[in-house]
C-alpha positions in Angstrom: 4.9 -1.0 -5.1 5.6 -3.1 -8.1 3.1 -5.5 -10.0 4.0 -7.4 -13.2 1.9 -6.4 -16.0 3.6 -9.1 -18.3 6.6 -10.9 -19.2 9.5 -9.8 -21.4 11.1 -12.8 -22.5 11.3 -16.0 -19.8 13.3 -14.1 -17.2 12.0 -10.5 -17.0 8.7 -9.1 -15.9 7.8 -5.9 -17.0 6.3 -4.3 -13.9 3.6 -0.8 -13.0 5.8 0.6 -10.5 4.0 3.0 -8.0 5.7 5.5 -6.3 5.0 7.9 -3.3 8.0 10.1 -3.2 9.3 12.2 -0.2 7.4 15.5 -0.8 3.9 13.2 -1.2 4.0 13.6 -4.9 3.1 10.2 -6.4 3.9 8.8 -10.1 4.2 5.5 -11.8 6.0 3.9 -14.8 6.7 1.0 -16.0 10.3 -1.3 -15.5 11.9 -4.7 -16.5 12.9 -6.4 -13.5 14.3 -10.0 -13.6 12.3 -12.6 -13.0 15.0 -13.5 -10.0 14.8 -10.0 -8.5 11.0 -9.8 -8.8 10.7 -12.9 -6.8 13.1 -11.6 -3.9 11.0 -8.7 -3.2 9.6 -7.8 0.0 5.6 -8.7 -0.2 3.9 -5.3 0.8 1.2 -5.5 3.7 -2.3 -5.4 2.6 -2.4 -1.9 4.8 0.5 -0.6 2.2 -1.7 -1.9 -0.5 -4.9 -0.4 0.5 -3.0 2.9 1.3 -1.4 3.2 -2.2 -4.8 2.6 -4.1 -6.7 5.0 -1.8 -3.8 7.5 -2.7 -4.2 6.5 -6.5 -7.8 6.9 -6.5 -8.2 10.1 -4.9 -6.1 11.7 -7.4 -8.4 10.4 -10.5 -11.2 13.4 -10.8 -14.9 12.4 -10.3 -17.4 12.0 -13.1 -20.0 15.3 -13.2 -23.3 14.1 -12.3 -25.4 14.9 -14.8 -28.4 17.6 -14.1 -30.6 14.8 -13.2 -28.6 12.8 -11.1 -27.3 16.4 -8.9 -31.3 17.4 -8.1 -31.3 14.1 -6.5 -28.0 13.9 -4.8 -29.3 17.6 -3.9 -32.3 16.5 -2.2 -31.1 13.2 -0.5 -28.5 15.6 0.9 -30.8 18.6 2.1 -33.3 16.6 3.6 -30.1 14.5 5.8 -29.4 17.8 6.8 -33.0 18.7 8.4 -33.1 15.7 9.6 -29.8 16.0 11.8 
């Protein structure tokens, strides 16, 4: 997937390209693409979209809760589970 982040000049964009490569690795980095190529891109599906950001976002570690918050997600969560 490639988004322009900016322009380089009137005829390039300088684009975030995100890739999923064939072992399911994923990386991104940026690239100048011309202004006439960017435009003759194939729109990605909003599927494709929402697929790549779920894939982004689950590599990005979670915050700690901190000891407050966990004693509450704790008991929210145990009584859900005597509930059931």
């Amino acid at each position: 997937m490639a988004t322009a982040i900016g322009t380089e000049g009137r005829s390039v964009y300088r684009c975030l390209i995100i890739a999923v490569l064939e072992d399911k690795s994923q990386c991104n980095f940026t690239l100048d693409v011309s202004v006439e190529d960017f435009n003759g891109l194939t729109d990605a599906s909003v599927k494709e979209v929402v697929t790549l950001a779920h894939r982004y976002l689950l590599g990005v570690p979670p915050l700690d809760l901190d000891p407050a918050q966990k004693e509450s997600w704790h008991f929210w969560k145990d009584l859900n589970e005597r509930q059931e």
